[in-house]
OpenMM code with the backbone's topology and positions (N, CA, C; nanometers):
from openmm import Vec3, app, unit

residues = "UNK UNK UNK UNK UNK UNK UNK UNK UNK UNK UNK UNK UNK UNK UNK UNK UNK UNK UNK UNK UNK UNK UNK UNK UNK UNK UNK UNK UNK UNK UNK UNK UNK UNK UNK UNK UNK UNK UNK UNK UNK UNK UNK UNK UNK UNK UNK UNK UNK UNK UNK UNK UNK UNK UNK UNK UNK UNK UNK UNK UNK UNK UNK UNK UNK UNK UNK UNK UNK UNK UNK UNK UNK UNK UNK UNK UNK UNK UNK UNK UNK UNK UNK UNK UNK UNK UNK UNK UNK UNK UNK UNK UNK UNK UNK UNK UNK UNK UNK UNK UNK UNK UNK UNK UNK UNK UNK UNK UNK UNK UNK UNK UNK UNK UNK UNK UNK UNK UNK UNK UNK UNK UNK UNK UNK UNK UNK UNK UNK UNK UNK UNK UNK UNK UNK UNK".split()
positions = [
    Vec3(-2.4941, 9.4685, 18.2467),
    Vec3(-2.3696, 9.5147, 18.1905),
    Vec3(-2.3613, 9.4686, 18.0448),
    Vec3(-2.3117, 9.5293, 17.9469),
    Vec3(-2.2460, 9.5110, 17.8197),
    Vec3(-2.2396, 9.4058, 17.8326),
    Vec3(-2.2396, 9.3064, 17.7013),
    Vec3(-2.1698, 9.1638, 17.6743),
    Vec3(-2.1351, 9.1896, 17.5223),
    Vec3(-2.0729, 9.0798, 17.4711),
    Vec3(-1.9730, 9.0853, 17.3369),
    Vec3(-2.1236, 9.0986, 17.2445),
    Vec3(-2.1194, 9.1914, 17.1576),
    Vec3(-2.1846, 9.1438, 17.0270),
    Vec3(-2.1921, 9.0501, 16.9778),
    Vec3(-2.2914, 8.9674, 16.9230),
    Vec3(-2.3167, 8.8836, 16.8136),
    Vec3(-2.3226, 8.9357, 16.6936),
    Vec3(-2.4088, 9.0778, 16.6724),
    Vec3(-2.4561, 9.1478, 16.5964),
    Vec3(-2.3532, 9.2095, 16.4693),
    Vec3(-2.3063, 9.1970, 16.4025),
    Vec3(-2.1830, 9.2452, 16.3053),
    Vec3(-2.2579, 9.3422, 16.1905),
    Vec3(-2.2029, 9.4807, 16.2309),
    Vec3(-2.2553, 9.5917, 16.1012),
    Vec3(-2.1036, 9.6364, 16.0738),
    Vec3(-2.0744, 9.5866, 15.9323),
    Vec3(-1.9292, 9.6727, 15.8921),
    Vec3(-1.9765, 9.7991, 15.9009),
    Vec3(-1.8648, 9.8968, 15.9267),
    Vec3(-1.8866, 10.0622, 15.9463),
    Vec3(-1.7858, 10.1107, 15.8007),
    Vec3(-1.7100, 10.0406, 15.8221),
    Vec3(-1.5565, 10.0835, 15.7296),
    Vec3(-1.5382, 9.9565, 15.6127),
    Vec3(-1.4769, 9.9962, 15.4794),
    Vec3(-1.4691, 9.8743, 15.3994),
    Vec3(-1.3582, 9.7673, 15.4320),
    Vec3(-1.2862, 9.8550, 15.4936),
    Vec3(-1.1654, 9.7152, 15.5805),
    Vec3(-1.2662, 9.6178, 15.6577),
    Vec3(-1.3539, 9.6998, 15.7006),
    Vec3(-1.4215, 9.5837, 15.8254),
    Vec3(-1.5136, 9.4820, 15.7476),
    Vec3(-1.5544, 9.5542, 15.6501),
    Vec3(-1.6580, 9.4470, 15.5732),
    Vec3(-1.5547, 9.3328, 15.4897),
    Vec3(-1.4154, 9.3709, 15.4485),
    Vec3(-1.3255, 9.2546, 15.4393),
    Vec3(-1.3137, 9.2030, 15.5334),
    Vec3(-1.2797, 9.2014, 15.6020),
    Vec3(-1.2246, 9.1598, 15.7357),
    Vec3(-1.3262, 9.0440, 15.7677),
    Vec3(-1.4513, 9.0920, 15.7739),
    Vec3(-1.5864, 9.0301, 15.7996),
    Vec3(-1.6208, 8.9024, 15.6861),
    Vec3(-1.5724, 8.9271, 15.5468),
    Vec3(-1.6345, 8.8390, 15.4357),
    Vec3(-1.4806, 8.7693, 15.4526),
    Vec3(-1.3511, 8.7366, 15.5450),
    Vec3(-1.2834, 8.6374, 15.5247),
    Vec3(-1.2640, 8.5723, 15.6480),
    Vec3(-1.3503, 8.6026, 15.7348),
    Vec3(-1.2786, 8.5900, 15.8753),
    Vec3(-1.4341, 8.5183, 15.9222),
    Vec3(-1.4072, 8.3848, 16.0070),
    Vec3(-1.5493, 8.2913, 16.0371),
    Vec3(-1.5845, 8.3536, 16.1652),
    Vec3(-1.6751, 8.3597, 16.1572),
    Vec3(-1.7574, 8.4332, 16.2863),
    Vec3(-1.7222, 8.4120, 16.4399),
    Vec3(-1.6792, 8.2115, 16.4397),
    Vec3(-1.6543, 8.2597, 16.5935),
    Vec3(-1.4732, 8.2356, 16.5803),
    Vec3(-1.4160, 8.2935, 16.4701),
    Vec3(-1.3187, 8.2455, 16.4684),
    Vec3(-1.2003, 8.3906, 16.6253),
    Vec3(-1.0998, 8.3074, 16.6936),
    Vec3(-1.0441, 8.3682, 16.7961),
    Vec3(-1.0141, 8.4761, 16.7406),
    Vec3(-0.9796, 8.5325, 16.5862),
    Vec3(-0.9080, 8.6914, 16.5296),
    Vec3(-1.0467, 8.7398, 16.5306),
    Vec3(-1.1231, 8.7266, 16.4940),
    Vec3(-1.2615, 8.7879, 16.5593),
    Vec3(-1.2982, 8.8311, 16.6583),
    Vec3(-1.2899, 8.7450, 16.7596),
    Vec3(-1.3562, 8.7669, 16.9087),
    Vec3(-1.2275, 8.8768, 16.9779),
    Vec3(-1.0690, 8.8599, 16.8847),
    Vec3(-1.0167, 8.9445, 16.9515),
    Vec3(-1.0449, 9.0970, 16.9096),
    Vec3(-1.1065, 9.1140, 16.7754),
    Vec3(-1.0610, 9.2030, 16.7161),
    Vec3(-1.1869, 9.2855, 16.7489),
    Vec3(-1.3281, 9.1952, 16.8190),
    Vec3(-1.3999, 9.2387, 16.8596),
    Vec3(-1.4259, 9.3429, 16.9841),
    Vec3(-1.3218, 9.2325, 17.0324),
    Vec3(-1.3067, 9.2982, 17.2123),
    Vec3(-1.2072, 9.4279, 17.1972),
    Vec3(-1.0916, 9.4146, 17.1016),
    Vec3(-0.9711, 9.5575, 17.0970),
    Vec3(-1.0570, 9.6958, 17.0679),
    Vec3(-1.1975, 9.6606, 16.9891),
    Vec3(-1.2783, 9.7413, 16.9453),
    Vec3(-1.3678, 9.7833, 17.0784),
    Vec3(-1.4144, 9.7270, 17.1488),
    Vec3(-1.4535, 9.7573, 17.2484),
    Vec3(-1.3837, 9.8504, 17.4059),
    Vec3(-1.2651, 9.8140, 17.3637),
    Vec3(-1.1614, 9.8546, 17.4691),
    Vec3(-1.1448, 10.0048, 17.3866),
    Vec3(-1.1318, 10.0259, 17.2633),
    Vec3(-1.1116, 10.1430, 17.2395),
    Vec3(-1.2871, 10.1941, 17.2896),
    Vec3(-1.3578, 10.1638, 17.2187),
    Vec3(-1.4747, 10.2539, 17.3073),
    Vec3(-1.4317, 10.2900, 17.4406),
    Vec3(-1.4030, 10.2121, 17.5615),
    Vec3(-1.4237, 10.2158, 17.6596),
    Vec3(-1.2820, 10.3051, 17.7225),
    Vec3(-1.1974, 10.3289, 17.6461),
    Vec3(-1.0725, 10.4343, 17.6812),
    Vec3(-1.1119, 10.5472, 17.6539),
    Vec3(-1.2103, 10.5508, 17.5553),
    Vec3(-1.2682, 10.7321, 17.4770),
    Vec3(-1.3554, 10.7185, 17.5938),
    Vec3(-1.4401, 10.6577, 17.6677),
    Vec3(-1.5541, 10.6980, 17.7464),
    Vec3(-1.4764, 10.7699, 17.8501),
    Vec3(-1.4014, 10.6614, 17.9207),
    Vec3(-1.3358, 10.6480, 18.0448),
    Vec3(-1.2201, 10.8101, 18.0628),
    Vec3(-1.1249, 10.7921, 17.9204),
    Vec3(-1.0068, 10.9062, 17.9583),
    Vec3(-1.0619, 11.0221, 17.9106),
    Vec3(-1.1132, 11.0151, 17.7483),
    Vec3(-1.1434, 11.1402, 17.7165),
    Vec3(-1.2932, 11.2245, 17.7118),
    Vec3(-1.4118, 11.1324, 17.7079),
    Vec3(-1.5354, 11.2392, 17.7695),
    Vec3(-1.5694, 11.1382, 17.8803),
    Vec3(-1.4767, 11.1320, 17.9421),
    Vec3(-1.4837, 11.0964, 18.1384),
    Vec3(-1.6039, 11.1060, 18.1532),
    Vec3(-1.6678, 10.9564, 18.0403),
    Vec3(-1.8210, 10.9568, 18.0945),
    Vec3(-1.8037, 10.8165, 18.1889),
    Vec3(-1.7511, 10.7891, 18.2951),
    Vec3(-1.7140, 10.6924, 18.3972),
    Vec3(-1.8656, 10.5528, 18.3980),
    Vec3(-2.0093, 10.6242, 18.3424),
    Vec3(-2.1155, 10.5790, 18.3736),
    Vec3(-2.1769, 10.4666, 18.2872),
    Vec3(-2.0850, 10.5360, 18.1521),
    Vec3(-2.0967, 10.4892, 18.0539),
    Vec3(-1.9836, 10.3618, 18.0205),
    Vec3(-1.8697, 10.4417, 18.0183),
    Vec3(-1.7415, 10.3336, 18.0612),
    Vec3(-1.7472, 10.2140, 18.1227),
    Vec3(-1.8178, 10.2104, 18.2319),
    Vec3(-1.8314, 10.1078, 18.3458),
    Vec3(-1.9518, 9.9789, 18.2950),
    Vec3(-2.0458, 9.9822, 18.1710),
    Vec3(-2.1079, 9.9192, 18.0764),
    Vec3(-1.9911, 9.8447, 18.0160),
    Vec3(-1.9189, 9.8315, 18.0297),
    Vec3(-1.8216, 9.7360, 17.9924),
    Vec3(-1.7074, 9.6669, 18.1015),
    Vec3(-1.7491, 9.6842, 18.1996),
    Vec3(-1.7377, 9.6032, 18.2928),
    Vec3(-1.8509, 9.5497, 18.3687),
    Vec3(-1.7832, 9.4270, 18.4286),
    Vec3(-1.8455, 9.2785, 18.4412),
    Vec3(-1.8345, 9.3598, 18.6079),
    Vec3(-2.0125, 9.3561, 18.6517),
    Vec3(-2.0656, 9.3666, 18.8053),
    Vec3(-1.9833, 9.2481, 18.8964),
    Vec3(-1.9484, 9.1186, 18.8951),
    Vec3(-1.8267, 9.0601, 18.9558),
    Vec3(-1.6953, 9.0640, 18.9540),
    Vec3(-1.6516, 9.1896, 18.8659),
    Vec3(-1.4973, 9.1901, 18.8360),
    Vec3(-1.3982, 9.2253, 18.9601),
    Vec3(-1.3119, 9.2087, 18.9375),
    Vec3(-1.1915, 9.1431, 19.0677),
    Vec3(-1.0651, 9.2854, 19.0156),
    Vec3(-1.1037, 9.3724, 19.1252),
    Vec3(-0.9731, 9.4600, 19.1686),
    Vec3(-0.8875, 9.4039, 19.2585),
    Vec3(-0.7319, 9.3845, 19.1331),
    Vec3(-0.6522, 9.3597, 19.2721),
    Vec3(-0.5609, 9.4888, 19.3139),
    Vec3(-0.5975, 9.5863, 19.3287),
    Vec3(-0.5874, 9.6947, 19.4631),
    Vec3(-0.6093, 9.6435, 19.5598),
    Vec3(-0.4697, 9.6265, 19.6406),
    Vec3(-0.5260, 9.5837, 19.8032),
    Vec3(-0.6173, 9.6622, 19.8652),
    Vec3(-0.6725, 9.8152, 19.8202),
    Vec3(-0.7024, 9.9337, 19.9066),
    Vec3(-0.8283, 9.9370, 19.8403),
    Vec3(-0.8722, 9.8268, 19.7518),
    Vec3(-0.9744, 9.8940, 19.6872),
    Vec3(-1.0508, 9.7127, 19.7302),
    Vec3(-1.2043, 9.7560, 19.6864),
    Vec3(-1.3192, 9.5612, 19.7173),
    Vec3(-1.3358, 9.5489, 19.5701),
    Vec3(-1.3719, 9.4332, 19.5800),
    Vec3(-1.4123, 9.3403, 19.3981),
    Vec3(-1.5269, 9.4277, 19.3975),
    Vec3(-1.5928, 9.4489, 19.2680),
    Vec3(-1.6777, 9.4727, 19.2204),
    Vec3(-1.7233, 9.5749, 19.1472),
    Vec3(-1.7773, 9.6025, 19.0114),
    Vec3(-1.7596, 9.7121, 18.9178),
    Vec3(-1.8581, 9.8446, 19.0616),
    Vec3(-1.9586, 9.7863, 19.1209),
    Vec3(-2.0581, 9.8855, 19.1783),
    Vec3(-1.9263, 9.9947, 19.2944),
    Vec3(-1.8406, 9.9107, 19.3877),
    Vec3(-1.7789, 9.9698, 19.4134),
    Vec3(-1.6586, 10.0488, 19.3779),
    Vec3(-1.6434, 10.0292, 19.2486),
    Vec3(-1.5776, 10.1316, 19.2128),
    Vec3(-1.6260, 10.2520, 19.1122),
    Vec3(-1.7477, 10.2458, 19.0932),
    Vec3(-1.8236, 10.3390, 19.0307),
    Vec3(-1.8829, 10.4319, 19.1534),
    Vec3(-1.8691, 10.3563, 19.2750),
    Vec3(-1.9340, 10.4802, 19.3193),
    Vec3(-1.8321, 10.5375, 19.4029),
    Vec3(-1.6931, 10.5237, 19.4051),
    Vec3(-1.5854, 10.5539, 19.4181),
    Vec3(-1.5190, 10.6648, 19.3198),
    Vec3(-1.5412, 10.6412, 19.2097),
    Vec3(-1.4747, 10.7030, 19.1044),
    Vec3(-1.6033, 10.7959, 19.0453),
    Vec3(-1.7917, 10.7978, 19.0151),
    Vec3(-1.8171, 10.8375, 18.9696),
    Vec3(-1.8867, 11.0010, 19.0001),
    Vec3(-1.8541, 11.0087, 19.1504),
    Vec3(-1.8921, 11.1316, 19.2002),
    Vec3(-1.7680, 11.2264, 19.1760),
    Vec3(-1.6471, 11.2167, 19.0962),
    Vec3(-1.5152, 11.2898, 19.0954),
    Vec3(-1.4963, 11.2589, 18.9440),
    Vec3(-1.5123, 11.1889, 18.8800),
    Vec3(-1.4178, 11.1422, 18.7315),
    Vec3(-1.4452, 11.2461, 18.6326),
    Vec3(-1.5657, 11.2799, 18.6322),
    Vec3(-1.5955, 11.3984, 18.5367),
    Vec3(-1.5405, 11.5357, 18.5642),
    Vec3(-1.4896, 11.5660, 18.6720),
    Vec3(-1.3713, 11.6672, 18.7072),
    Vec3(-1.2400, 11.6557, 18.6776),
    Vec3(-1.2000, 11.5317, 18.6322),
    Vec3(-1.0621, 11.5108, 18.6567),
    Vec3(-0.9635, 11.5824, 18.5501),
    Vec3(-0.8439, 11.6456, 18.5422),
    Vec3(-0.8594, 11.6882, 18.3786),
    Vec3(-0.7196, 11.5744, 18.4028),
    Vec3(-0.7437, 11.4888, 18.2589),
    Vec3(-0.6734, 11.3919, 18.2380),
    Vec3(-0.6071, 11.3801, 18.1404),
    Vec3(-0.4492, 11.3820, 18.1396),
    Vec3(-0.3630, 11.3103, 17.9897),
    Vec3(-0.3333, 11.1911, 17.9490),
    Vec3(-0.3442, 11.1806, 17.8523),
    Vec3(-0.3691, 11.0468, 17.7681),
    Vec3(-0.2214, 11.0178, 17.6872),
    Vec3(-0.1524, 10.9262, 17.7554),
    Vec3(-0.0093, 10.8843, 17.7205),
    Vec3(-0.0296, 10.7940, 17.5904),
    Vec3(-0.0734, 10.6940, 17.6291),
    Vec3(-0.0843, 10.6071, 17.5240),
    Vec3(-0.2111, 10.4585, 17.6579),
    Vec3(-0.2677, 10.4022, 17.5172),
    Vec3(-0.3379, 10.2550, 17.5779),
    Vec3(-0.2381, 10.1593, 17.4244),
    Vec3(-0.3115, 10.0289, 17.5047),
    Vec3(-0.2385, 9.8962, 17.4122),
    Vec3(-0.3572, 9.8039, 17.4868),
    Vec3(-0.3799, 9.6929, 17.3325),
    Vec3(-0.4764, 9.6240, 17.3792),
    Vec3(-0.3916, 9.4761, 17.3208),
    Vec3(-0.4260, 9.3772, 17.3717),
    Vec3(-0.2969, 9.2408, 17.3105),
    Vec3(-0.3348, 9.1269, 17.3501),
    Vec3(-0.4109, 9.0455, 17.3062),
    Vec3(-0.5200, 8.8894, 17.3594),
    Vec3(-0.5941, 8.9796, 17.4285),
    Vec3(-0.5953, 8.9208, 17.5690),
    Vec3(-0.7259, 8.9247, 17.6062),
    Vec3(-0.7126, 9.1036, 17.7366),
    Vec3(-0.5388, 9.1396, 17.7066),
    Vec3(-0.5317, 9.2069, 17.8121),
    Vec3(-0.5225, 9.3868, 17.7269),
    Vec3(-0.5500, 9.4486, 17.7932),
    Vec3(-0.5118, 9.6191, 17.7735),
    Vec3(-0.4600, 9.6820, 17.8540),
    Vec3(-0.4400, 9.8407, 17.7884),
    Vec3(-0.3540, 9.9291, 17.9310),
    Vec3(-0.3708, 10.0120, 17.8968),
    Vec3(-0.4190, 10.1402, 18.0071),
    Vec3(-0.3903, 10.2617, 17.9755),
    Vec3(-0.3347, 10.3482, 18.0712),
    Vec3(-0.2303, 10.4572, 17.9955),
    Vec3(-0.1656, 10.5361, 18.0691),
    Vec3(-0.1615, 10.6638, 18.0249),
    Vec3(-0.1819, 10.7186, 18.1798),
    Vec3(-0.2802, 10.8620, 18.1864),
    Vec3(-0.2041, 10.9271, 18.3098),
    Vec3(-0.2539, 11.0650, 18.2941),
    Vec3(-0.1839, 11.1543, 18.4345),
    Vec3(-0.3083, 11.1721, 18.4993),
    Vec3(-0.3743, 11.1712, 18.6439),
    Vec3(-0.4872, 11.2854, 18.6225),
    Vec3(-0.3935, 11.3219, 18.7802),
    Vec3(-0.4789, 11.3676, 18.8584),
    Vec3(-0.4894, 11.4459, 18.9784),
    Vec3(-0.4158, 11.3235, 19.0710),
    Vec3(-0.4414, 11.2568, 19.0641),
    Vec3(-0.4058, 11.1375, 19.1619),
    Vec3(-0.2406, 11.1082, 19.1191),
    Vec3(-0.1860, 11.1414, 18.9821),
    Vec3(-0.0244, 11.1322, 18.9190),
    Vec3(-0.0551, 11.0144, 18.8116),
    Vec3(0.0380, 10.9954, 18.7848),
    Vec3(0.0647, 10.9293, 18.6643),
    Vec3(0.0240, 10.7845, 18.6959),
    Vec3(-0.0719, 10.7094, 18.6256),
    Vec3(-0.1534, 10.5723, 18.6486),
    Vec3(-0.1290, 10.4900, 18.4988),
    Vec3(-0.0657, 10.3569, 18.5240),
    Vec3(-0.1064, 10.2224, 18.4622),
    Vec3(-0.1876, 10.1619, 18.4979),
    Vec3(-0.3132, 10.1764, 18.4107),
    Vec3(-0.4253, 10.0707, 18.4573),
    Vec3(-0.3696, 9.9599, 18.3589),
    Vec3(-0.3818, 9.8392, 18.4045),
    Vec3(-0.4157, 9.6914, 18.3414),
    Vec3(-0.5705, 9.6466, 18.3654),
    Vec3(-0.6386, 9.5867, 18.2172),
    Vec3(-0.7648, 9.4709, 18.2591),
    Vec3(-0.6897, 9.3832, 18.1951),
    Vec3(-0.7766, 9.2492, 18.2270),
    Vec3(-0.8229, 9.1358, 18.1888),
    Vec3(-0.9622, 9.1568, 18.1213),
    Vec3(-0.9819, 9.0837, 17.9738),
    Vec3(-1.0784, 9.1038, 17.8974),
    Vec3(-1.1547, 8.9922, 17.9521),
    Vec3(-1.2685, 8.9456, 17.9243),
    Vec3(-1.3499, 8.8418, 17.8799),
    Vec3(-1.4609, 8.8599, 17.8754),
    Vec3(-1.5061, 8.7815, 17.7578),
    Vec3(-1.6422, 8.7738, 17.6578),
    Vec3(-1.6885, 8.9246, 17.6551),
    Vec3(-1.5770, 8.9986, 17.5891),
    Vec3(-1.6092, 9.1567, 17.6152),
    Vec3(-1.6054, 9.2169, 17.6493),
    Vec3(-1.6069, 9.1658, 17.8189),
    Vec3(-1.6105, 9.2878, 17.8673),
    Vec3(-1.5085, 9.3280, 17.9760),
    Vec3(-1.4222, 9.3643, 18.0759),
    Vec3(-1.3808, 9.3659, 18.1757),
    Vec3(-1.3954, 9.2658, 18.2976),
    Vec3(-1.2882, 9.1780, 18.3285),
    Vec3(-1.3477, 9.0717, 18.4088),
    Vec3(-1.2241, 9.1120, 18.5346),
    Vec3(-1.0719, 9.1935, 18.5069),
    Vec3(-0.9827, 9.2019, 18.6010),
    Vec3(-0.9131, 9.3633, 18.6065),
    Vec3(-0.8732, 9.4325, 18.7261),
    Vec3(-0.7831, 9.5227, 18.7056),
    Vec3(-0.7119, 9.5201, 18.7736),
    Vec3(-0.5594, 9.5555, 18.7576),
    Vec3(-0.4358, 9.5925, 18.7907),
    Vec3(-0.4186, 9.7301, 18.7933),
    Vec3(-0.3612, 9.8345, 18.9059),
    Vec3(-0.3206, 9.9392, 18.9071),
    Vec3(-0.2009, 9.9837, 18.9846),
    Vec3(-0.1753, 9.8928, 19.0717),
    Vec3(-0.0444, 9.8997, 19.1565),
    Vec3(0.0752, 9.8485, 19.1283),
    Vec3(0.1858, 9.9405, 19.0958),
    Vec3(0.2821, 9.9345, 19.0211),
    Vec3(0.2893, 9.8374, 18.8738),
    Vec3(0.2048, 9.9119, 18.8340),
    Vec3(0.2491, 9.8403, 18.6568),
    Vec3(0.2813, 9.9264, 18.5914),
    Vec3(0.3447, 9.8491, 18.4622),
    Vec3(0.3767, 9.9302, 18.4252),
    Vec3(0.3529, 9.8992, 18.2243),
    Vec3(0.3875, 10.0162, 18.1822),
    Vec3(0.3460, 9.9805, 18.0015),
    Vec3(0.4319, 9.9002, 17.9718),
    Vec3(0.3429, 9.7693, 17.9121),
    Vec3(0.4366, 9.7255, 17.8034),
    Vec3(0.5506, 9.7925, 17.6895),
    Vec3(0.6351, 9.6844, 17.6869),
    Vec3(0.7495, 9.7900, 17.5999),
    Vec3(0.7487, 9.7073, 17.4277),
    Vec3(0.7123, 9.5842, 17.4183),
    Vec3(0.6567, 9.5283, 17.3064),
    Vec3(0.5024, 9.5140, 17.2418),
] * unit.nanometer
topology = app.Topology()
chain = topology.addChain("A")
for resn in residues:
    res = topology.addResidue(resn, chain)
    for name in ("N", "CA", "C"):
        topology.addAtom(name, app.Element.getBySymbol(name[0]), res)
């Protein structure tokens, strides 16, 4: 599975500031690293519902607490990846904030708040039963 970059290529000249004032393992880093990653992983996941690809950023021990659902990224890929690329899905809004994110979407199943838990990059927790978007 994915793990956090070490590797730093500015793309944008904000980032190469960002980069020449900000110490490498400093915490606005590692967050600003991971918010960057979470946006990858919302474009994989909601909008080219590449589920296969998406799931490279989750952690093979991660902890669903869906009572209806088992821990582990394998079982829910092979849950979700024989259907996800059918799904036609709307994209409300995501929010990413320390270590946690959210996204909220309509597909076939109705209207879903996912919550993770981040760490060292990648997906370590999810929430989907009754949450709801942050309002700050």
């Amino acid at each position: 599975m994915a793990k956090l970059s070490t590797a730093r290529q500015p793309g944008n000249d904000w980032e190469a500031i960002f980069r020449a004032h900000e110490p490498e393992n400093s915490s606005l880093a590692i967050e600003w690293e991971t918010e960057k990653r979470f946006n990858e992983f919302a474009d994989l996941f909601l909008v080219k519902k590449d589920v296969y690809k998406a799931f490279e950023y989750i952690l093979p021990e991660y902890i669903n607490h869906n009572p209806l659902a088992q821990n582990g990224a394998q079982y829910a890929l092979d849950l979700l990846g024989p259907i996800w690329g059918n799904q036609s899905i709307t994209v409300f809004r995501t929010k990413f904030e320390g270590n946690m994110s959210w996204l909220n979407y309509k597909n076939s199943f109705g209207e879903i708040v996912d919550r993770y838990r981040w760490e060292d990059g990648c997906i370590m927790e999810h929430w989907d039963q009754g949450e709801e978007f942050p309002t700050t």
